[in-house]
C-alpha positions as CSV (number, residue, x, y, z in Angstrom):
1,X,111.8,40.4,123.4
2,X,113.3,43.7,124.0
3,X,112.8,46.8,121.7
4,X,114.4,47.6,119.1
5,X,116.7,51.2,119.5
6,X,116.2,52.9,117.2
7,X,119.0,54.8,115.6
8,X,119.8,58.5,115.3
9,X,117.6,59.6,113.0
10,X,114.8,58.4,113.9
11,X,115.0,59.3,117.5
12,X,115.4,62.6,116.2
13,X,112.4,62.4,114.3
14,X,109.8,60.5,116.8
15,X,111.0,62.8,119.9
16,X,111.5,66.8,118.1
17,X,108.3,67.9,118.7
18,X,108.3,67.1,122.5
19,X,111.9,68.6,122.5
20,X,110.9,71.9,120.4
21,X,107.6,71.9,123.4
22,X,110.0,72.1,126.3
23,X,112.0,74.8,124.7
24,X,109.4,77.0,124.6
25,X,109.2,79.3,128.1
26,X,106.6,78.8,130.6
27,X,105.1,81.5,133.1
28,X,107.2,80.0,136.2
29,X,110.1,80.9,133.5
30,X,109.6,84.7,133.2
31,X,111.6,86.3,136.2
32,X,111.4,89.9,134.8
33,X,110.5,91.4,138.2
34,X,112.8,89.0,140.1
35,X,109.8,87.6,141.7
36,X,111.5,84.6,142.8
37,X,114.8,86.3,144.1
38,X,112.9,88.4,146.3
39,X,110.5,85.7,147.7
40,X,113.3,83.7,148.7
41,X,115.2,86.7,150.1
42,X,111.8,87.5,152.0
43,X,111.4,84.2,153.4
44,X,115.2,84.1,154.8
45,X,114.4,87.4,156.5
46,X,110.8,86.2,157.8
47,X,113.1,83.2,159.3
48,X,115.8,85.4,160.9
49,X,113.3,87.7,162.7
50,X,111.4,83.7,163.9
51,X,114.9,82.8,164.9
52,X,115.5,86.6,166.8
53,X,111.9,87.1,168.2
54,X,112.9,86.2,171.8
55,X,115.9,89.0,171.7
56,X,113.2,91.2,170.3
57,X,110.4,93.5,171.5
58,X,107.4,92.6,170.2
59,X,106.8,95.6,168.0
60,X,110.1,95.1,166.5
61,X,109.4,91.6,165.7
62,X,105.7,92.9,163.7
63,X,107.4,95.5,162.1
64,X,110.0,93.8,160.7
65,X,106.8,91.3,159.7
66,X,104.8,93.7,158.2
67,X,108.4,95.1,156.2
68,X,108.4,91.9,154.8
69,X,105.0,91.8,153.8
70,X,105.3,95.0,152.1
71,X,107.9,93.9,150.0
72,X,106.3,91.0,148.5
73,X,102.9,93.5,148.1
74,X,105.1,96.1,146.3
């Protein structure tokens, strides 16, 4: 036999606290520093200078590395 629904105000009541639980911010939420944005922004540049490395010396190609690395570091 299938379950009964229950109606509006008790859904309310049975699922609020797990609702009021996923309101509250977690640490991959806080993006004060822009810690993600420049992570991704990092990793597209570490994939452009892969993508270049044959059209670049080799120095180039660590020092644009080590730039990167640097950033995230920072």
């Amino acid at each position: 036999m299938p379950e009964q629904l229950l109606d509006f105000p008790q859904y309310v009541e049975r699922t609020e606290a797990s609702r009021q639980r996923l309101l509250h911010p977690i640490a991959f939420d806080d993006d004060r520093d822009d810690l993600e944005w420049t992570v991704r922004d990092v990793i597209e540049e570490l994939e452009y200078l892969v993508d270049m490395k044959a059209t670049k010396a080799p120095e180039e190609f660590v020092d644009g590395v080590r730039e990167q690395a640097r950033r995230l570091l920072k």
